[in-house]
C-alpha positions in Angstrom: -109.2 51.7 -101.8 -109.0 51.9 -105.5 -109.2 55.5 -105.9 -108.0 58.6 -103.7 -107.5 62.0 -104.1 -103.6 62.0 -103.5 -101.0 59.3 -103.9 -97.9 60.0 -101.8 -94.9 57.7 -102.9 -92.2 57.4 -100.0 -93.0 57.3 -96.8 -90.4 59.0 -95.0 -90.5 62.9 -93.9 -91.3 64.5 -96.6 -94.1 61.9 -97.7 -95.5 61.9 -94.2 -95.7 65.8 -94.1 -97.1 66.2 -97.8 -99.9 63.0 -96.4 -100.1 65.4 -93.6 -100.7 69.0 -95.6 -103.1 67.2 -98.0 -105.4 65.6 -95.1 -105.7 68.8 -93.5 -106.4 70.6 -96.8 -109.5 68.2 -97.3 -108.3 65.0 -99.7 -108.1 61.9 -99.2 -104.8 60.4 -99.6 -102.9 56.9 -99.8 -99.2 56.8 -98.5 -97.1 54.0 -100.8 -94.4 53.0 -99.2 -92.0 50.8 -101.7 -90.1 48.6 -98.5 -91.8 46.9 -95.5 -90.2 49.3 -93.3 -90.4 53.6 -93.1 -88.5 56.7 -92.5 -85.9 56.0 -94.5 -82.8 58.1 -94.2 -84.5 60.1 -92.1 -85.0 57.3 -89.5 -81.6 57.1 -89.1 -80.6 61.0 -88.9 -80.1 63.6 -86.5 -83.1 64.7 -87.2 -82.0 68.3 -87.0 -84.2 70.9 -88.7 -82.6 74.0 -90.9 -85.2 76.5 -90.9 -84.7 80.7 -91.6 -87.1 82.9 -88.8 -88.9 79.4 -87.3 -91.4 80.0 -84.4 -89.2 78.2 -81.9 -86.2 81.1 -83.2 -89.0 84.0 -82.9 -90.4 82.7 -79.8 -87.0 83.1 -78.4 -86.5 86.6 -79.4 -83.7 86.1 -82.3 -83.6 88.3 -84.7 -84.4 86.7 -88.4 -85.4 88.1 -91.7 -86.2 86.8 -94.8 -83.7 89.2 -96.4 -80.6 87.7 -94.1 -81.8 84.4 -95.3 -81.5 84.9 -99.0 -78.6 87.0 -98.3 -77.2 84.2 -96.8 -77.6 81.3 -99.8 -76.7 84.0 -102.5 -73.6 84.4 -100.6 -72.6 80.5 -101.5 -74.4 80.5 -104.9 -71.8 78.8 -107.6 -74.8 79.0 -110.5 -76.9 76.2 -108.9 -80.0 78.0 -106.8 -83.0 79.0 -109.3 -84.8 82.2 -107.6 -88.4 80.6 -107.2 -87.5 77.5 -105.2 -84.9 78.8 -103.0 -87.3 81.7 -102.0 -90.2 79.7 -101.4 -88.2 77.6 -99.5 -87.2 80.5 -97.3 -91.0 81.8 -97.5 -92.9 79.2 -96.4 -90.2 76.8 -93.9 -92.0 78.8 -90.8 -95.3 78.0 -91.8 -94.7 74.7 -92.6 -93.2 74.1 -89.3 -96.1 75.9 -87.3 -97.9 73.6 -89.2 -96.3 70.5 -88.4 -96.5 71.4 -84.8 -99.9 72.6 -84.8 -101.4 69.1 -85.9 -98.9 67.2 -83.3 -96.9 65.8 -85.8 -93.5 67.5 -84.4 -92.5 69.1 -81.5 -88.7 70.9 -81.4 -86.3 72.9 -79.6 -83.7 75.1 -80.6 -80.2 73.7 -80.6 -78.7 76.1 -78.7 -75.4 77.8 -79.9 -75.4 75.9 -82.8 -73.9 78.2 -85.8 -74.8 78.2 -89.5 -71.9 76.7 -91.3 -70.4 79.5 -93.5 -70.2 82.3 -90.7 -68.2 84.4 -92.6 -70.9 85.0 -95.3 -73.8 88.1 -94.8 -76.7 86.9 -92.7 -75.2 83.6 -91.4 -76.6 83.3 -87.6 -72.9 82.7 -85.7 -75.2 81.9 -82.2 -77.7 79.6 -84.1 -81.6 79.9 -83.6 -82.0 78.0 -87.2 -81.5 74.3 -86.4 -84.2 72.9 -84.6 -83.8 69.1 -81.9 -86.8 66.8 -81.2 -88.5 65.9 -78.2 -88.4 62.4 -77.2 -91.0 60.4 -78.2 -92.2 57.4 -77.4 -92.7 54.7 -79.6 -95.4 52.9 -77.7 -98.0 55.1 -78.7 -97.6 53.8 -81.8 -98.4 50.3 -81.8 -97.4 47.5 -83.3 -96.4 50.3 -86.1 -93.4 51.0 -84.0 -92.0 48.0 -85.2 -92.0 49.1 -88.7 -89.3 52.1 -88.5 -86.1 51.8 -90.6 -83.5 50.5 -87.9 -85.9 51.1 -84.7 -83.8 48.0 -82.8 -80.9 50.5 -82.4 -82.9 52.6 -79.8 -81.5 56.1 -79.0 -82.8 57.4 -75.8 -81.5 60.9 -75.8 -82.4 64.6 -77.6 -79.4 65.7 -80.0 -78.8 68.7 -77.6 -78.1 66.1 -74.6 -75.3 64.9 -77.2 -71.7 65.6 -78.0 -73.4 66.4 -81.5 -75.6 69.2 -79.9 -73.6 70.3 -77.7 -74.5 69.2 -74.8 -72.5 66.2 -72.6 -73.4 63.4 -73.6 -74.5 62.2 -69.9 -78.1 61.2 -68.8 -79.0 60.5 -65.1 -78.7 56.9 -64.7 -82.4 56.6 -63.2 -83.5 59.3 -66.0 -81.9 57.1 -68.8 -83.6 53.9 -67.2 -87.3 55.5 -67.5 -86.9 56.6 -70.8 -85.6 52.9 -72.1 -88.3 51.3 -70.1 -90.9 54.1 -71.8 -89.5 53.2 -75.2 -88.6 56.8 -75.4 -86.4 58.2 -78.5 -84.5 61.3 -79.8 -83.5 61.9 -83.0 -84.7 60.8 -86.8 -86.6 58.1 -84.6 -88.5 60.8 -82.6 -89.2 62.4 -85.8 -90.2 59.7 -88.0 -92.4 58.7 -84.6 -94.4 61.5 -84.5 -95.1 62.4 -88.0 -96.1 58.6 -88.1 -98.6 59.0 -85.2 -100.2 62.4 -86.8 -101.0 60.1 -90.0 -102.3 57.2 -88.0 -104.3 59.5 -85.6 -106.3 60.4 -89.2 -106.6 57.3 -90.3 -103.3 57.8 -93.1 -102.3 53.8 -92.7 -98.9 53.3 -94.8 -99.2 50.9 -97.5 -96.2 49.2 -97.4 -94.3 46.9 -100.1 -95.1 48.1 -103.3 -93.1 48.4 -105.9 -94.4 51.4 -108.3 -93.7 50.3 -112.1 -95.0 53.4 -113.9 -97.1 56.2 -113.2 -100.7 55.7 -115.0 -101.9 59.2 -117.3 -105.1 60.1 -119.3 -103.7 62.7 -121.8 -100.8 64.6 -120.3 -102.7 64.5 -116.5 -100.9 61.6 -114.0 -104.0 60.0 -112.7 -102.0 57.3 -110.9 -99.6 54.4 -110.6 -99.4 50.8 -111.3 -96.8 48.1 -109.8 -97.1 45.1 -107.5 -97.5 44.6 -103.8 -95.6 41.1 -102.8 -95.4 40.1 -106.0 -98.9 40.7 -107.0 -100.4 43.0 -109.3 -101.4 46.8 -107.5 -102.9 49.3 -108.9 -104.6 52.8 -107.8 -106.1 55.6 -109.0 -105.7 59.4 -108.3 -108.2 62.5 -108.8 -105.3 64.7 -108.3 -102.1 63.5 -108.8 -98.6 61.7 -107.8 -96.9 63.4 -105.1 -92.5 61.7 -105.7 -90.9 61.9 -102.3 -89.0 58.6 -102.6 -85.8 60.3 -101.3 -82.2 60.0 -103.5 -80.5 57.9 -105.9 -77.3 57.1 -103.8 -77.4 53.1 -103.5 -78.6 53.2 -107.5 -75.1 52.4 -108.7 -76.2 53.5 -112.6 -76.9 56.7 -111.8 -74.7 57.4 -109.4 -72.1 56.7 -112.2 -74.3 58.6 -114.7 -74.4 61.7 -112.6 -72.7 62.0 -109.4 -69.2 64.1 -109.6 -66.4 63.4 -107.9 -65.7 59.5 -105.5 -68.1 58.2 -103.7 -68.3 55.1 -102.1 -69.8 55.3 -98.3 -73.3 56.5 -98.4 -74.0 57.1 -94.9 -77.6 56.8 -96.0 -79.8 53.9 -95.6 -80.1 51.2 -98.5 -83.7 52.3 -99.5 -82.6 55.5 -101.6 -82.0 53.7 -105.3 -83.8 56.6 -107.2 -86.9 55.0 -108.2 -89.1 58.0 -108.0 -86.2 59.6 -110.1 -86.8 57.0 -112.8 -91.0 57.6 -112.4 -90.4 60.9 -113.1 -87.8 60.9 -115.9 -90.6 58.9 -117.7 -92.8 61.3 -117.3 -90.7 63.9 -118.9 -89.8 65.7 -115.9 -86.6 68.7 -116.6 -83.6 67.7 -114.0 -81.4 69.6 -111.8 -78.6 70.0 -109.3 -78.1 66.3 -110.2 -74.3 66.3 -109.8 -74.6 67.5 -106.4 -74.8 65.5 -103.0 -75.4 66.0 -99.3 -71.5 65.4 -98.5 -69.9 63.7 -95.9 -66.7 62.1 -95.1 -67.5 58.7 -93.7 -66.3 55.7 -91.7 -67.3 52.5 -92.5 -68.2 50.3 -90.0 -67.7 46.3 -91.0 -68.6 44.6 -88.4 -72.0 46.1 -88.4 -73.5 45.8 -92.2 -77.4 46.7 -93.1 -79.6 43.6 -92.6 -79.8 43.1 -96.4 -75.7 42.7 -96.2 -75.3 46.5 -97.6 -72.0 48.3 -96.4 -73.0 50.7 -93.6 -71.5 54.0 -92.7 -71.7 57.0 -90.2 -70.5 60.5 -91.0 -67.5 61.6 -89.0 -67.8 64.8 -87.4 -66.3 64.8 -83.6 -63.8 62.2 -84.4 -61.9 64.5 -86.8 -62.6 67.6 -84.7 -61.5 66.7 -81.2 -58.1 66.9 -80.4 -55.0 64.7 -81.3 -56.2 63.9 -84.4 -55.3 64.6 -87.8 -56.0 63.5 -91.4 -53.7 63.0 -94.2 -53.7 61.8 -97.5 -51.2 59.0 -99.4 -48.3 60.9 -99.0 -48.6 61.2 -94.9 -49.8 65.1 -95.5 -52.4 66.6 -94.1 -54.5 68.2 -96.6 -57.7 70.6 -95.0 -58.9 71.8 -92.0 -60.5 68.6 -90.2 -63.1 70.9 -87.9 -64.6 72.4 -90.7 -68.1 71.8 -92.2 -68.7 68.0 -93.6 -70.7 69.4 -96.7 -67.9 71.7 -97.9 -65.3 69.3 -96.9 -66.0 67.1 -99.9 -64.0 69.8 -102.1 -60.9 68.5 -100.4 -61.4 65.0 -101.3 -62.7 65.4 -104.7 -59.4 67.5 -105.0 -58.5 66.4 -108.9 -54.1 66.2 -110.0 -54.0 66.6 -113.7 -50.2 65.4 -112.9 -51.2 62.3 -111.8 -54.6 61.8 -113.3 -55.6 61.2 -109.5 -57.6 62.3 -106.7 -54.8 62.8 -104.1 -56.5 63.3 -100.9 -58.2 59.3 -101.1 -57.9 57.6 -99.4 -57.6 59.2 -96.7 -57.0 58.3 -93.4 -57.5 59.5 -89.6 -54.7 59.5 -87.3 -54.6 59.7 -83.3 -53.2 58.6 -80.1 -53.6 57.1 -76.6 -54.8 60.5 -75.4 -57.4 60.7 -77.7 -58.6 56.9 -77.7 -58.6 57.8 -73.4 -61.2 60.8 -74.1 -63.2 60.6 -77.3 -65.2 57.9 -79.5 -64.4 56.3 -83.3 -67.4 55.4 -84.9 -69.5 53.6 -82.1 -67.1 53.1 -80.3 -66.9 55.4 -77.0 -64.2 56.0 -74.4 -63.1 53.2 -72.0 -64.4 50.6 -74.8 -61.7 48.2 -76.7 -60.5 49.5 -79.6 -62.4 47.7 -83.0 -60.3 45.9 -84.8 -61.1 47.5 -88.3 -58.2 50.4 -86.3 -55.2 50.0 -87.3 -53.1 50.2 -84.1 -49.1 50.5 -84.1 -46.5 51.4 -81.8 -44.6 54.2 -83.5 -45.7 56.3 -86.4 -43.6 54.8 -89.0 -44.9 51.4 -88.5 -48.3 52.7 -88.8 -47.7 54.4 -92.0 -46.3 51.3 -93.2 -49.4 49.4 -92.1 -52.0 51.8 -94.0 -49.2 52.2 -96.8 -48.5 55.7 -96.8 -45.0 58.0 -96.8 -43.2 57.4 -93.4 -41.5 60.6 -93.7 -44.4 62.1 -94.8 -46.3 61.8 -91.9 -43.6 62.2 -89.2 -43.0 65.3 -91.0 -46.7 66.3 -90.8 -47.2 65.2 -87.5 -44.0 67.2 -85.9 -45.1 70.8 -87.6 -48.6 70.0 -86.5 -47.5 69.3 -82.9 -45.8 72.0 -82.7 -48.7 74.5 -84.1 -50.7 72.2 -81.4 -48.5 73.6 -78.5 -48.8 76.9 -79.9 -52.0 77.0 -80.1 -52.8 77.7 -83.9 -52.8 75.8 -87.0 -51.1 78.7 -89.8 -51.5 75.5 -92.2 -55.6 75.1 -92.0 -56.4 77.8 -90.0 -58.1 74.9 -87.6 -59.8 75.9 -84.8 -60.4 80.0 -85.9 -64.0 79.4 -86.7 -67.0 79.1 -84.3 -68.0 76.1 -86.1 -64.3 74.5 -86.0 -65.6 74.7 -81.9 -69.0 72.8 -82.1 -67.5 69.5 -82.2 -64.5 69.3 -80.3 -63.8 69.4 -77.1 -65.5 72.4 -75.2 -64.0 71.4 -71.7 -60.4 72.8 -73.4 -60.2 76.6 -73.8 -59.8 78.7 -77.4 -58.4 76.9 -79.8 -57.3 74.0 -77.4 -61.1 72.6 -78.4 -59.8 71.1 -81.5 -55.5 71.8 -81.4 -54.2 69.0 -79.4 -50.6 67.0 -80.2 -50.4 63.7 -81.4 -47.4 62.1 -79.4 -48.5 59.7 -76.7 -48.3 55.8 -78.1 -49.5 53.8 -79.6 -50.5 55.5 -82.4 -54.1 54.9 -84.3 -55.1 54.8 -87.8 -58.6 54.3 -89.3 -59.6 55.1 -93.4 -62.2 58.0 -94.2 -64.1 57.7 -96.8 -66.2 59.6 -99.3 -69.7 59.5 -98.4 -72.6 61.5 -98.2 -75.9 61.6 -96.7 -78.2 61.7 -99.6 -78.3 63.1 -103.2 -79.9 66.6 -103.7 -80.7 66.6 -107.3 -83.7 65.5 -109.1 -86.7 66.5 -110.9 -87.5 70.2 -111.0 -90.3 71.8 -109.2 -91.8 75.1 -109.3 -92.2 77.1 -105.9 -95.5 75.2 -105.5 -93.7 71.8 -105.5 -95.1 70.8 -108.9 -92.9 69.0 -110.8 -91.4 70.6 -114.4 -91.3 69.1 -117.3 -88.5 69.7 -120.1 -90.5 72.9 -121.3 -90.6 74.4 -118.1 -94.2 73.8 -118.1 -95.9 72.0 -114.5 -96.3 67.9 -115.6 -100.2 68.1 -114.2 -100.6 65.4 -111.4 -97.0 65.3 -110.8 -95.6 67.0 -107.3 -92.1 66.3 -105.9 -90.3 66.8 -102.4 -87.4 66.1 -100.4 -84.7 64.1 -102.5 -85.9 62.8 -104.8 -86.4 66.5 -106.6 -84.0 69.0 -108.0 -83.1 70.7 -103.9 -84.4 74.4 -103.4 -81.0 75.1 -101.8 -79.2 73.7 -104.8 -75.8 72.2 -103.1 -75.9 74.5 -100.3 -75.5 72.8 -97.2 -76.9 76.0 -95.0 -76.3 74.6 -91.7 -77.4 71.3 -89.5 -80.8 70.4 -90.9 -80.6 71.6 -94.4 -81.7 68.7 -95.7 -84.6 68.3 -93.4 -85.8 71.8 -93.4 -86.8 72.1 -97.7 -87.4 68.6 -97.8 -90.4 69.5 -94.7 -91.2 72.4 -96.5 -91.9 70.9 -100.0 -93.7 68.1 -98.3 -95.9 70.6 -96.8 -95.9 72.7 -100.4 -96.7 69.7 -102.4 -99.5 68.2 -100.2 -100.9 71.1 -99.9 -100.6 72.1 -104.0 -101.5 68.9 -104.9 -104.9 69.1 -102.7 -106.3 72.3 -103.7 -105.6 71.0 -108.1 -109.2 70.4 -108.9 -110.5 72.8 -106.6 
């Protein structure tokens, strides 16, 4: 295979659906994986899918228009959305869908109830219909390629919607639970990655893992190809069309992440394969940037007793811990300083909070803090109910010995924790306005009535403590793209050859985090763009 029509760099989502749109659109095509192992972030996600008037919304009878939609994202524009990309984003996210599940490379279900983030905004969907949950799938139709998925030996045998995180229980018949385990059966970014895996295979689109792409190859201004090595050994290959970037974000890259990220961040809850390499590919080509100050934010627990193979600090975002009742967060000073329930994208503005006084971002660290009721009832990190508490909590038996444990104000946070216990008994928080929103609801405890699903006191000892961090789950910025996923260069002007998706380009959304899925849903929908632009370029 020295020369194809389409070389796809990255092998995750967005690479897998542009291999996908490309095949189907008659080229031949080469997936380039630059690790020995695929999906990426994605792999590891929810998996959830953010897409405006989808077939599994309309087939359901909810009401969607393209006009709500923009509507919506205009709503939450702070300069950063550019017209063409946002709206063929919103365009073409059904279609690219019906696509996906046309050829058998996804198969979803709405995730039912589950609101757009910013329901106060015109055309936000407070009942859901937008964020889409995978099928199970299982892995042993795929081979000894199963094998080959970023962090595949954590198996999780359950849809999102069964989940906590869905909204749905959390509980699995015991005999149903056994089949799918002995079936190999997952949910999630695994069930995903699966079966956009097994759509590439089934047309003979064989990864090519482990190389290492130095520079992309041109004759004139036209991207004909890359070179680079493959385990160490010279690798070269040729393209009639072009270089589709899909190499995801530059999070683990610690130079740019310096160079552009604003704000703290130290816990990506990403996995250790997004260090911007396709960024650098197509800065060297002259590509125009954008959005690259912006992130996927998260607040995040770090987990220490459970590093990335390669020794990388892992993280998980924390959404239910924060939300459940008889928990709080507070800063340094023992004060509580947003509403915990709400929306981990927007969030972020709390704890990139700048003092001029101080020269200091107040609000970090920051740090969690609950009680015996709530380690009784609800998880920390992977931790679940009835399980020993992890040592990497900080346990006390009053309040003022924990603060003096995780070093912040004693009186501080007996003074936040009394008003908030008492706005916990009376059922509303006039501080953070916690619990008020149908989102604050998602992720607390829906077996606890109004406002009781997120309000609860914090008075039974010991008392808990565990630091949140910064995180996020991917950067958003990149290279900019037209509507047809072709990448810009610093005239405005397409680069020819060059196509970008997911990540690793300038996001259609800008830094709007929509709703569960909004990363998934443009990044499927440039893949799909960019395959399918990148196919028809010498027709």
């Amino acid at each position: 295979m020295d020369t194809v029509d389409i070389i796809i760099l990255g092998c995750g989502p967005a690479g897998m659906t542009a291999a996908l749109a490309a095949h189907e659109t008659g080229a031949s095509v080469a997936l380039i994986e630059r690790f020995d192992r695929i999906g990426g972030t994605g792999a590891i996600s929810g998996g959830v899918i953010w897409v405006a008037g989808n077939p599994r919304q309309r087939a359901a009878g909810m009401a969607d228009s393209r006009e709500e939609a923009l509507a919506y994202f205009r709503s939450l524009d702070h300069g950063d959305l550019v017209d063409e990309t946002l709206e063929a984003f919103v365009d073409n996210g059904p279609e690219a869908l019906a696509f996906l599940e046309d050829t058998g490379a996804m198969k979803v279900a709405l995730l039912e109830g589950y609101p757009d983030y910013y329901l106060d905004r015109p055309g936000a969907k407070p009942k859901g219909g937008r964020a889409l949950d995978h099928d199970l799938f299982a892995l042993g139709e795929l081979g000894d390629w199963a094998g080959r998925i970023t962090a595949i030996e954590e198996p999780k045998p359950m849809m999102l919607r069964e989940t906590p995180l869905g909204g749905g229980t959390g509980i699995v018949p015991p005999e149903e639970l056994g089949r799918r385990m002995a079936n190999n059966e997952r949910g999630f970014g695994q069930a995903m990655i699966g079966r956009l895996l097994k759509a590439c295979l089934d047309r003979g689109i064989e990864p090519v893992l482990s190389v290492e792409t130095k520079r992309l190859v041109k004759q004139g201004e036209r991207v004909t190809g890359i070179e680079g090595l493959r385990d160490g050994a010279p690798f070269s290959l040729t393209a009639r069309n072009g270089v589709v970037i899909t190499t995801g974000g530059f999070e683990w890259d610690e130079d740019k992440r310096q160079t552009f990220l604003r704000g703290p961040m130290d816990a990506p809850a990403s996995a250790p394969t997004a260090r911007g390499e396709g960024l650098t590919l197509a800065m060297e080509s002259g590509a125009k940037l954008g959005n690259m100050t912006q992130g996927w934010w998260a607040p995040t627990l770090v987990t220490p007793d459970a590093p990335w193979p390669g020794g990388e600090q892992r993280a998980q975002p924390v959404l239910i811990e924060r939300t459940v009742p008889h928990s709080i967060m507070v800063n340094r000073m023992g004060e509580r300083f947003c509403n915990e329930a709400a929306n981990y994208s927007a969030l972020a503005g709390a704890f990139h909070q700048f003092d001029p006084q101080t020269y200091d971002y107040p609000n970090l660290p920051a740090w969690l803090i609950f009680d015996e009721d709530y380690v009784e009832r609800y998880p920390i990190g992977p931790r679940l109910p009835g399980q020993p508490v992890p040592d990497w909590v900080m346990q006390a038996e009053t309040l003022g010995e924990l603060a003096g444990k995780i070093g912040v104000s004693a009186d501080g946070l007996n003074q936040t924790i009394t008003r908030f216990n008492a706005h916990a008994d009376a059922s509303h928080d006039p501080d953070f306005a916690r619990g008020t929103s149908a989102y604050d609801h998602f992720y607390g405890d829906r077996s606890r009535e109004g406002t009781a699903v997120t309000l609860g006191p914090i008075a039974r000892g010991p008392f808990y403590a565990v630091e949140i961090r910064m995180g996020l789950l991917g950067t958003n910025g990149g290279a900019r793209t037209d509507g047809a996923a072709r990448i810009l260069g610093h005239d405005g002007e397409p680069i020819v050859g060059l196509y970008g998706a997911g990540n690793a380009i300038a996001c259609p959304t800008g830094g709007i985090y929509a709703g569960a899925g909004g990363t998934l849903g443009p990044a499927l929908t440039f893949g799909y763009l960019a395959g399918r632009t990148a196919a028809r370029a010498n027709a």
